[in-house]
C-alpha positions in Angstrom: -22.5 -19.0 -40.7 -22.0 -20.5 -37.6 -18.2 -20.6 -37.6 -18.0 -17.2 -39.2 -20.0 -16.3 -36.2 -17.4 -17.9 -33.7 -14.4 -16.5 -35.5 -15.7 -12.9 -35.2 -16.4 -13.6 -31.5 -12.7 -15.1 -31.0 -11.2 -12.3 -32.9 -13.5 -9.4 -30.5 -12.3 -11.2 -27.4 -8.7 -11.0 -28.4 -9.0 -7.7 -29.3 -10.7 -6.6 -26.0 -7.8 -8.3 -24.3 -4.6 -6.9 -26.1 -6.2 -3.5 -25.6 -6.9 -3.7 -21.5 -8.9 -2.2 -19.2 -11.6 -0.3 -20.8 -13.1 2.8 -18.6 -17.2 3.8 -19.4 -18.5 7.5 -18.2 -17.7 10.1 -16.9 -14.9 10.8 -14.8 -14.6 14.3 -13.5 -11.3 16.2 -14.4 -9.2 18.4 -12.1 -9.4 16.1 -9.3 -6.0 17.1 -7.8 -5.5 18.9 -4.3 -5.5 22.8 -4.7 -5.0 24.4 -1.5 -6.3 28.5 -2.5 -4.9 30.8 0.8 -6.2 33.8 -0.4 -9.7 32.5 -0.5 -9.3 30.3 1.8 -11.0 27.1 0.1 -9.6 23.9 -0.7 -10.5 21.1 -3.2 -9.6 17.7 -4.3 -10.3 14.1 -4.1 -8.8 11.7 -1.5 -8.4 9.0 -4.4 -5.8 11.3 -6.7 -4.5 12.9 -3.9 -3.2 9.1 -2.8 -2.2 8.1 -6.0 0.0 11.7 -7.3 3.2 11.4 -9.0 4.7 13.6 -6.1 3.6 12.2 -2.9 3.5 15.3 -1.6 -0.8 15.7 -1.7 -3.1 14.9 0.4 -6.8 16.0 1.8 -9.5 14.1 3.9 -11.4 14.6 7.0 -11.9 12.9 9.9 -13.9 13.2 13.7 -12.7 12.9 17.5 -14.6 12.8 20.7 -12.3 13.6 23.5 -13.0 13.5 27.4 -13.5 17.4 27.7 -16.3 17.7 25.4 -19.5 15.6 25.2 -19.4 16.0 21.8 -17.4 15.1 18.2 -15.5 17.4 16.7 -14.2 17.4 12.9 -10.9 18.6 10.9 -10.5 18.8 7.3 -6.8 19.4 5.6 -5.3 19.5 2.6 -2.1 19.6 1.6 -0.9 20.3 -2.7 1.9 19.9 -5.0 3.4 23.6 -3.9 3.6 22.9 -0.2 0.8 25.0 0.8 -1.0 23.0 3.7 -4.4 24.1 5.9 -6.5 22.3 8.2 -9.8 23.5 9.7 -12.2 22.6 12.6 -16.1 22.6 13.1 -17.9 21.1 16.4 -21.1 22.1 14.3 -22.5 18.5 14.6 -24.5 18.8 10.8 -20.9 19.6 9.8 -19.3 16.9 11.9 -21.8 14.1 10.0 -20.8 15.7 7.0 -17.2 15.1 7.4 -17.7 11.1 8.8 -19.5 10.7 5.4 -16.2 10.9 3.5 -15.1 7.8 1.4 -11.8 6.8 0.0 -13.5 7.7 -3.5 -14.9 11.3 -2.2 -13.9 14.6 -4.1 -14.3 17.4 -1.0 -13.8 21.1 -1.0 -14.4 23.1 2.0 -13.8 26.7 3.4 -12.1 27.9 6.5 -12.1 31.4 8.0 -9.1 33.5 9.0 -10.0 34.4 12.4 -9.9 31.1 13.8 -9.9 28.6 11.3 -12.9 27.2 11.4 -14.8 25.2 8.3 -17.2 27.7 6.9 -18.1 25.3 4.4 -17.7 21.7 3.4 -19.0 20.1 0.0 -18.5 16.2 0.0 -19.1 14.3 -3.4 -19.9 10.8 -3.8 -20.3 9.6 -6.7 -19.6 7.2 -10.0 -17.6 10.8 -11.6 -15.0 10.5 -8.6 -14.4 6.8 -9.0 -10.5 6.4 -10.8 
């Protein structure tokens, strides 16, 4: 019984090896960079974005503090697969916290209005779904 035991742990093992890395959960689909003009939202997480086929994605945020303002300042942008590329602004300092809580692994959408392109809105998503 014993041996039986071991042989059908050996042969489990070997299988688990030939097949690879195996992936548990959920992963959340559509993760690539959309860039919408006419509504003026964009979506998509920084880890895809990075890793596309055609280099040509990207989205993220990041903060600044410069020396004429006493205060930090934030810029989201995206960039997708058709060449259509945006970036916003917000000195909104809930916003500006919002935007320095972005990871490698984050999935973000945000808005921006037309009149002077500031983020309207900004959605930041951590979590095990966004992971590759």
């Amino acid at each position: 019984m014993r041996k039986q035991c071991l042989t059908m742990a050996a042969a489990v093992l070997a299988a688990l090896a030939v097949a690879g890395p195996v992936q548990a959960g959920k992963v959340m689909p559509g993760q690539e960079v959309v860039v919408d003009m006419d509504a003026h939202k964009a979506s998509g997480s920084l880890n895809a974005a990075r890793h596309s086929a055609d280099k040509m994605q990207a989205i993220g945020c990041f903060t600044d503090i410069g020396n004429a303002t006493p205060y930090a300042r934030g810029y989201c942008f995206a960039n997708d697969i058709d060449g259509e590329s945006v970036v916003c602004w917000s000195d909104r300092q809930e916003v500006v916290k919002m935007m320095q809580s972005v990871s490698a692994y984050s999935y973000i959408s945000f808005q921006w209005n037309t009149y002077d392109q500031q983020c309207d809105g900004l959605r930041v998503r951590n979590g095990s779904d966004t992971l590759p």
